[in-house]
C-alpha positions in Angstrom: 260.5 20.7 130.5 261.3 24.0 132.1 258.6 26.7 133.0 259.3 28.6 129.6 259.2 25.6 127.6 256.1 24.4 129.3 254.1 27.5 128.5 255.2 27.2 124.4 253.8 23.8 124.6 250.8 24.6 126.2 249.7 27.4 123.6 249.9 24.7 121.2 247.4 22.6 122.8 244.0 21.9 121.1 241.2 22.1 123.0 238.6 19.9 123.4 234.4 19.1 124.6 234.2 19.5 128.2 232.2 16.8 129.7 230.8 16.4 133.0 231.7 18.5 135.7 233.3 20.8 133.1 230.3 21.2 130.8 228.1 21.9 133.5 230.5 24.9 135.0 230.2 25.7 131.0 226.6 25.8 131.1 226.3 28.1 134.1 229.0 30.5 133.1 227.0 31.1 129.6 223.5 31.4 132.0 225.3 33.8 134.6 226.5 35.9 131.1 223.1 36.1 129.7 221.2 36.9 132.9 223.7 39.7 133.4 223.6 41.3 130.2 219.7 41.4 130.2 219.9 43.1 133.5 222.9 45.2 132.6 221.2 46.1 129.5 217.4 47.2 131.1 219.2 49.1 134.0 221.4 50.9 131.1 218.2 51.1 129.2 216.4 52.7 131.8 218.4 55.2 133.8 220.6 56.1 130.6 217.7 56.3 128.0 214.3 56.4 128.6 214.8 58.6 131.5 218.0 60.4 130.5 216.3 63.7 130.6 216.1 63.5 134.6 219.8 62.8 135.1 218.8 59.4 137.1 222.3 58.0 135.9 224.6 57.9 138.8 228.1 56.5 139.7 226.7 53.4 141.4 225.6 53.3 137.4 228.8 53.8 136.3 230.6 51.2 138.5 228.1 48.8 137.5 228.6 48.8 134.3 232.8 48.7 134.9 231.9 45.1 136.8 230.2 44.2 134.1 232.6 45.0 131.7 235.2 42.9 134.1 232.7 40.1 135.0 232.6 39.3 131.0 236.1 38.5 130.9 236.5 36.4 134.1 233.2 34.6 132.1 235.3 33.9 129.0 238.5 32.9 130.7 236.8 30.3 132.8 234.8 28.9 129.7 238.0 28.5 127.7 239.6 26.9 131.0 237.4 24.8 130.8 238.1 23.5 127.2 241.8 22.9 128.5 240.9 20.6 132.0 239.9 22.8 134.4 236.4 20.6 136.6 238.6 17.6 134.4 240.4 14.9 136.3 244.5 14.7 135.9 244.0 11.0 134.7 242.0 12.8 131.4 245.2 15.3 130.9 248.3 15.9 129.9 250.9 18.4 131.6 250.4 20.9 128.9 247.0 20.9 129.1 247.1 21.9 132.8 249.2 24.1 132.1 247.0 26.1 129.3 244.0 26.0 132.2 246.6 27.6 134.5 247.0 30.4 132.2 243.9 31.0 131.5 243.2 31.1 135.4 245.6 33.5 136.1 243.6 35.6 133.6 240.5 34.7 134.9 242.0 36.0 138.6 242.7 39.3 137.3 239.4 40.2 135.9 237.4 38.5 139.1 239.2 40.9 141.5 238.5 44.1 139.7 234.7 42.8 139.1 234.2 41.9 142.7 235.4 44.9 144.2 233.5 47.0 141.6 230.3 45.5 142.2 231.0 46.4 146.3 231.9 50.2 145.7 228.9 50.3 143.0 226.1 48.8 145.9 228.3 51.0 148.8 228.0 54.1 146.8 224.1 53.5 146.4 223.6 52.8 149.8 225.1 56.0 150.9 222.5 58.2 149.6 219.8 55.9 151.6 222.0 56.8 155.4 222.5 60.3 155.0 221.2 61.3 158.4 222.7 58.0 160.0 226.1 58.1 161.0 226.9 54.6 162.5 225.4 53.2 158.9 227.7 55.3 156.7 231.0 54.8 158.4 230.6 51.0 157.8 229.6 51.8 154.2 232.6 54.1 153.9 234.7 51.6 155.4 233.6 48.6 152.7 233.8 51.4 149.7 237.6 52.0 151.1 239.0 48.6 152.8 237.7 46.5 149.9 240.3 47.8 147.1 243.2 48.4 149.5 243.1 44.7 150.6 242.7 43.3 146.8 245.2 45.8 145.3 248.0 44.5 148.1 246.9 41.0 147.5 247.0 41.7 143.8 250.6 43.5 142.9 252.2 40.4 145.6 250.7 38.1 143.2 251.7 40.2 140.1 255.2 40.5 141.1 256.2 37.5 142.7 254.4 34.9 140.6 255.2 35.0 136.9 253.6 34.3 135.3 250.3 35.0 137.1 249.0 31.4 136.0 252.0 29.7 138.5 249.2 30.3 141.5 247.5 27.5 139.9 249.9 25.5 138.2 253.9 25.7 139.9 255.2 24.3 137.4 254.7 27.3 134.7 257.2 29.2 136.8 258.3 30.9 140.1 255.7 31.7 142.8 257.2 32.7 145.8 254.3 33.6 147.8 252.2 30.3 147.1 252.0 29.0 149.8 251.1 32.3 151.6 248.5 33.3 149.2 246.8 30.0 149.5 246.3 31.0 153.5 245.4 34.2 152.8 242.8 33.0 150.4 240.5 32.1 154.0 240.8 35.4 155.2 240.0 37.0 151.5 237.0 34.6 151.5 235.9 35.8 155.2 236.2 39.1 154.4 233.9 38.8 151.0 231.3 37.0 153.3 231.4 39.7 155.7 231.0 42.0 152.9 228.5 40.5 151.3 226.2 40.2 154.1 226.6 43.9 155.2 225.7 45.0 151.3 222.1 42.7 151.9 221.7 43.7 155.6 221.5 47.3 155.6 219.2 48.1 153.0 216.7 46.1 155.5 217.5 47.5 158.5 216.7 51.1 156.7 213.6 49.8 155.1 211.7 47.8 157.4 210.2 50.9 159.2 209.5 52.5 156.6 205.4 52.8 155.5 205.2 51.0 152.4 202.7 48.4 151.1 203.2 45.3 152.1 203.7 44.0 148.4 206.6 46.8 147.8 208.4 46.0 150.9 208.1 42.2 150.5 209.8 42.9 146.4 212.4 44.8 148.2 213.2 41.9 150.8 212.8 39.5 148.1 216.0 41.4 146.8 218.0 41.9 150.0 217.9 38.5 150.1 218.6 36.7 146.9 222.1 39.8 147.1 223.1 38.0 150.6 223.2 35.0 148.3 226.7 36.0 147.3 227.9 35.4 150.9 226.7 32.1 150.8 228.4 30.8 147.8 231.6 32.3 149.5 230.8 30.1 152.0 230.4 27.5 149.8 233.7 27.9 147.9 235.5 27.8 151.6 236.0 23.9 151.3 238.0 24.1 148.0 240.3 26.5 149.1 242.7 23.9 150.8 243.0 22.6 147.2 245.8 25.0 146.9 248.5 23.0 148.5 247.1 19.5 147.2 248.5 18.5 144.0 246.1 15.8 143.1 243.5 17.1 140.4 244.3 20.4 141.6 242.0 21.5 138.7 238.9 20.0 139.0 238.4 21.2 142.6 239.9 24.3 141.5 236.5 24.6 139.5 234.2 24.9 142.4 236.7 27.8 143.5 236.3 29.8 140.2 232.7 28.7 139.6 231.2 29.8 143.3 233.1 32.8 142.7 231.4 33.8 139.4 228.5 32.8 140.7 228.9 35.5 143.6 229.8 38.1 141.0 227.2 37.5 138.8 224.6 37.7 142.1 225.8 40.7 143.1 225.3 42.4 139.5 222.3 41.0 139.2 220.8 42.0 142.6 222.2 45.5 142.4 220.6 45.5 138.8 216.8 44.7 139.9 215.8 47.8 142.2 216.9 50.4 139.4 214.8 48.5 136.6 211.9 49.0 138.4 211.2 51.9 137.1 211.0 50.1 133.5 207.9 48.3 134.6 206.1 51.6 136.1 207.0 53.3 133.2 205.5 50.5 131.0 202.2 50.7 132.9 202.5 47.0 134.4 202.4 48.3 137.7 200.0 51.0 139.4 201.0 54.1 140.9 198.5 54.1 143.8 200.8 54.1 146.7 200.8 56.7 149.3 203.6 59.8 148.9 205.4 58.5 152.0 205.5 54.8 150.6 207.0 56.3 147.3 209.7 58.2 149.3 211.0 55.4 150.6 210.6 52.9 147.6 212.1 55.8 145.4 215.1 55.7 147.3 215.9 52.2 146.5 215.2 53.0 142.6 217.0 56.0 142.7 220.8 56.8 141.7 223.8 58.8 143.2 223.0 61.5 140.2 226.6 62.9 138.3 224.6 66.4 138.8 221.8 67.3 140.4 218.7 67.8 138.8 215.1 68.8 140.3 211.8 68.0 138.7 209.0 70.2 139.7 205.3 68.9 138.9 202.0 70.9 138.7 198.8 70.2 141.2 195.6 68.9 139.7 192.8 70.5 141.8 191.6 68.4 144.7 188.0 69.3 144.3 185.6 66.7 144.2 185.4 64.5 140.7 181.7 66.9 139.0 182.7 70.4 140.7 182.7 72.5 137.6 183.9 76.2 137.5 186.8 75.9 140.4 190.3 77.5 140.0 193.1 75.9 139.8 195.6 75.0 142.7 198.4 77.4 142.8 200.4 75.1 144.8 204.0 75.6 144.0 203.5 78.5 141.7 206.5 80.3 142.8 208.8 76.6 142.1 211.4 76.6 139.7 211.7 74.2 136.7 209.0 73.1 133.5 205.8 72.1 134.8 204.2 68.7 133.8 200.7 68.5 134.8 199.7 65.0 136.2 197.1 62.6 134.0 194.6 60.5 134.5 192.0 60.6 137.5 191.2 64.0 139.3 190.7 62.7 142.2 192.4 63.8 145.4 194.2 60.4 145.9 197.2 61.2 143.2 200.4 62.3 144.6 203.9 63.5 142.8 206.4 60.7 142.3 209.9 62.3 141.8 212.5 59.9 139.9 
């Protein structure tokens, strides 16, 4: 059969259980789905809703939720890849069954490229509000907001153009691929470049926050983070032994699975981590953690939490007095009575240990 004649016969393919290898890269695209949606959904929940009346939503927001909305795609493709022999032997297969996991791979590439650079620019675009007196920091972050789509989008449009269908990267026989055997060498330095990525995404959030004075519980939470987002340069790394798969015909598709699975994995990571600092805020607001941390501490915590706001938008918060807890018959602070804004006087305790937390 010829390319055209291939790809007819493979829409009419049934699909089938995935067993093994297959049903476990099944299982863990539906966990990296749910786990993303919960977060996707409290970070929308918070900075959209709850707190929607202090502006916190920012674009790091907005291109969060545009990875997401890419990452649940490049979830269903590789799902119903899977139902057609992707992380299935050849001996288990037929020709148009390959072929119909091909497609659905090309697919699958699409929507992983615009998800993994989105999730990038949304971390980048966060981080640039935490280095706005350091210089060195912010050209680096500058330079992984811009380099980052310019390398996909060349390596994309080659791919568009010269392999048609899209799916002939991962199956030659659908078609015409000219650039195969380039694209499966540039795969290593795409790969590198991810890891490098990856790791500088985790690594300078810590190297602005480990001087700062915070408890040792909030900056511990905060490294906890760091380091389950420099995850995703490890299953980079991982994926890195697959890769030569490209130019090796024999089950092509089940080691093609470790390539798309490590790679969904590293999305979903880098949503989820990028999701946990701005839900913080969720648990504050619930009461399940205390506000007794010094204003300093807050500054710096706060700036982890906080967004690249759309518009500005300045809170301005009354003093209690700071006289001691039975003085009876004092005045009230007229601290910041000349500020702009509504007032919200502060609850709870009078005593002179509460501070102004601003969102």
């Amino acid at each position: 059969m010829n390319g055209q004649e291939l790809i007819d016969s493979a829409w009419k393919q049934h699909s089938f259980e995935p067993e093994g290898f297959a049903a476990t890269v099944t299982r863990v695209q539906i966990a990296l789905l749910i786990l993303t949606s919960i977060l996707i959904g409290l970070r929308v929940l918070a900075r959209g809703w709850i707190f929607r009346d202090l502006k916190l939503w920012g674009w790091d927001d907005t291109l969060a939720l545009l990875s997401y909305g890419t990452f649940i795609p490049s979830i269903i493709f590789t799902i119903q890849a899977c139902q057609y022999g992707l992380a299935t032997p050849d001996a288990k297969l037929t020709d148009s069954l390959k072929a119909r996991a091909a497609l659905y791979m090309g697919y699958w590439q699409m929507n992983y490229a615009c998800s993994s650079n989105l999730v990038k620019a949304g971390i980048a675009v966060a981080l640039l509000r935490l280095t706005t007196t350091q210089k060195t920091y912010r050209i680096i972050i500058l330079g992984i907001l811009i380099s980052t789509p310019i390398f996909t989008a060349a390596v994309l449009i080659v791919l568009i153009t010269t392999c048609r269908p899209v799916g002939t990267q991962w199956d030659l026989a659908l078609g015409s691929c000219e650039v195969h055997t380039v694209m499966a060498y540039l795969s290593y330095i795409f790969t590198a470049f991810t890891v490098i990525l990856d790791w500088a995404c985790a690594l300078i959030p810590y190297l602005l926050l480990k001087d700062l004075e915070m408890r040792r519980h909030v900056k511990i939470s905060l490294i906890v983070v760091l380091t389950f987002g420099s995850l995703a340069g490890v299953c980079a790394i991982i994926r890195l032994p697959y890769l030569k798969y490209y130019l090796i015909e024999e089950d092509q598709l089940f080691y093609f699975a470790n390539i798309i699975l490590w790679s969904n994995v590293e999305n979903g990571i880098g949503i989820i981590a990028a999701a946990l600092p701005p839900i913080r805020i969720l648990f504050r607001f619930y009461g399940t953690t205390k506000d007794r941390t010094s204003s300093t501490e807050r500054a710096g915590a706060n700036q982890t939490i906080g967004g690249t706001p759309l518009s500005k938008n300045i809170v301005s918060t009354q003093l209690k007095n700071l006289s001691p807890r039975n003085t009876r018959n004092t005045k009230r602070s007229e601290f910041g009575s000349r500020g702009s804004g509504s007032w919200n006087r502060l609850d709870g305790d009078s005593s002179s240990k509460e501070n102004i937390v601003v969102l």
